[in-house]
N, C-alpha and C positions, 0 to 999 in steps of 0.2 A: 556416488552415481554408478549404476551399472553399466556392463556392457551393453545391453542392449537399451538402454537410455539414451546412451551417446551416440550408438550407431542411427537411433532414431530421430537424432539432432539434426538438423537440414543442414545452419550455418555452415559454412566453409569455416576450417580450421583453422585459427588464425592465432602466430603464436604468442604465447603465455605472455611478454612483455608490452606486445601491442597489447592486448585485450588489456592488461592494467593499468595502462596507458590510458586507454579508449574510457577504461569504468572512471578513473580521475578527474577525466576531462570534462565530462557529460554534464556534473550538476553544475563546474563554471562555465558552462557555454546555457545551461538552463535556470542557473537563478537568475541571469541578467534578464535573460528573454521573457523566464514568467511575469517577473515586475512591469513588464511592459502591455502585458495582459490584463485588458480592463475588470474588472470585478465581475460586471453583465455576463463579458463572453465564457468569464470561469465559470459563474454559474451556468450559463447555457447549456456547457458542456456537460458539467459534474453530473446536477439533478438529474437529467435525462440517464444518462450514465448506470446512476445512483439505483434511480427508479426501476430499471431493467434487471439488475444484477439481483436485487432485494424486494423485485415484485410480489413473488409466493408468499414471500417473510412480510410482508406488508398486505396483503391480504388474508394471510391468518392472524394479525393483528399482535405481532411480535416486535412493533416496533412504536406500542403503547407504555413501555417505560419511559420514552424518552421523550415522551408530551414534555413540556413546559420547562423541561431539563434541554441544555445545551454541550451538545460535543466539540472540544476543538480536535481538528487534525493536527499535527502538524511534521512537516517532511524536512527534517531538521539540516539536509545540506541545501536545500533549495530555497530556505525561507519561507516555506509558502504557510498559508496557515487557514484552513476552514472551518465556519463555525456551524456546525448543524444538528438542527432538531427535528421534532415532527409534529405535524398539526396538520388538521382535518384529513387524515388520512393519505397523508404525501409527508414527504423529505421536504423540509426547508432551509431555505441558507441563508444567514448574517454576512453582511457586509462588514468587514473589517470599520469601516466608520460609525457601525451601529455599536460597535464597544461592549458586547455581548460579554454578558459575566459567565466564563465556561461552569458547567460542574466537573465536567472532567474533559481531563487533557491526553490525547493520545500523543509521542513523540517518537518517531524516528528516521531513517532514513531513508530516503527512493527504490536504494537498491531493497533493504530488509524489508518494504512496505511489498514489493514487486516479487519477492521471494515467498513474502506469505498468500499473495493473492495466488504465485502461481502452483502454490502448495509443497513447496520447498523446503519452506522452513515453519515451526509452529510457533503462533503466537508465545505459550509457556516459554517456552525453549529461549528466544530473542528475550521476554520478560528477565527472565532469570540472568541471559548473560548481559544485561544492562544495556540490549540495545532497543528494546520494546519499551518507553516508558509512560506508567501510566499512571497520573496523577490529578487529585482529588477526589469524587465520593467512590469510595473503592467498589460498594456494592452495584452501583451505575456500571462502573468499568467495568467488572467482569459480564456483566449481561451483554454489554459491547463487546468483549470480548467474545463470549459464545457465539453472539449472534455472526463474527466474521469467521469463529469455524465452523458455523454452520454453512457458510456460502459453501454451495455448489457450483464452482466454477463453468462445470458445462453448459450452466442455464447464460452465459455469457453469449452476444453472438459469435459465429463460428470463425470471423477474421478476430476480435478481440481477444477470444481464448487461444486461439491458436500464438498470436503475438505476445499475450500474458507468458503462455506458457515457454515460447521459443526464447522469451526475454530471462523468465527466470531460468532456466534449462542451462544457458549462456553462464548467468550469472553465478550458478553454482557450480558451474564446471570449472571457471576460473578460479573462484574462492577455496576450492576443493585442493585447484593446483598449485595456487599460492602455497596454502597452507603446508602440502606433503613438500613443497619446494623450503617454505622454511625451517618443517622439522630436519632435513635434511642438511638444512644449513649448520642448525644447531649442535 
């Protein structure tokens, strides 16, 4: 991260072993809460969500691979898991009780999910170091995959991207310091 990345970082500095602290905490204080989250109100949120971020991509008709084909998400310290396709020209979502046979499985974690959307980190890059995993029809996967570096983050609204990004911003700044803290160790 640059100098003037950091300087452009709002959060108040807060140090290196809270913040690890704080990132350890967050998915046991949220996979309990997400389970308590009815299926409805996820999707209520998601699709709309969904729909806004990948509107363009959806009306140039980029997201006719994935007709009849099913995606799982899945956020692998939160447990959460969603199944989505597309039909009649919209995002649609399976209910975990509809038992949807994925073709492909995306898997990782909160934070590296939050890093990619906030363009931190590249899909490749997480694939490779084994924390992107992406399993079943490989050729599905990669168009999924293109299709989330194609997102344009900006077309986000302006508190959402601004939080995407303050989120990820956070997140690599600690994993940054972690890091030069352990080579140091070493």
């Amino acid at each position: 991260m640059t100098k003037a990345t950091t300087k452009a970082f709002s959060l108040p500095k807060i140090p290196l072993p809270v913040r690890e602290n704080i990132i350890s905490l967050i998915p046991k204080v949220l996979k309990p809460t997400f389970k308590l989250v009815p299926f409805t109100v996820q999707k209520k949120v998601l699709i709309p969500a969904l729909h806004s971020v990948f509107k363009e991509a959806m009306e140039d008709g980029d997201f006719e691979f994935l007709q009849d084909k099913w995606l799982r998400i899945h956020i692998t310290d939160l447990d959460i898991n969603w199944w989505l396709s597309f039909a009649d020209d919209s995002l649609v979502m399976a209910s975990p009780a509809q038992m949807v046979k994925e073709d492909v499985c995306f898997s990782a974690s909160g934070d590296d999910l939050v890093l990619i959307a906030g363009r931190k980190q590249d899909p490749d890059t997480l694939f490779f170091q084994r924390r992107l995993k992406i399993e079943g029809d490989t050729e599905l996967g990669l168009e999924v995959k293109n299709l989330i570096d194609a997102i344009d983050i900006e077309q986000l609204p302006s508190s959402v991207h601004s939080a995407v990004e303050q989120v990820a911003n956070w997140l690599e700044l600690t994993q940054t310091e972690l890091s030069a803290q352990q080579t140091q160790l070493a």
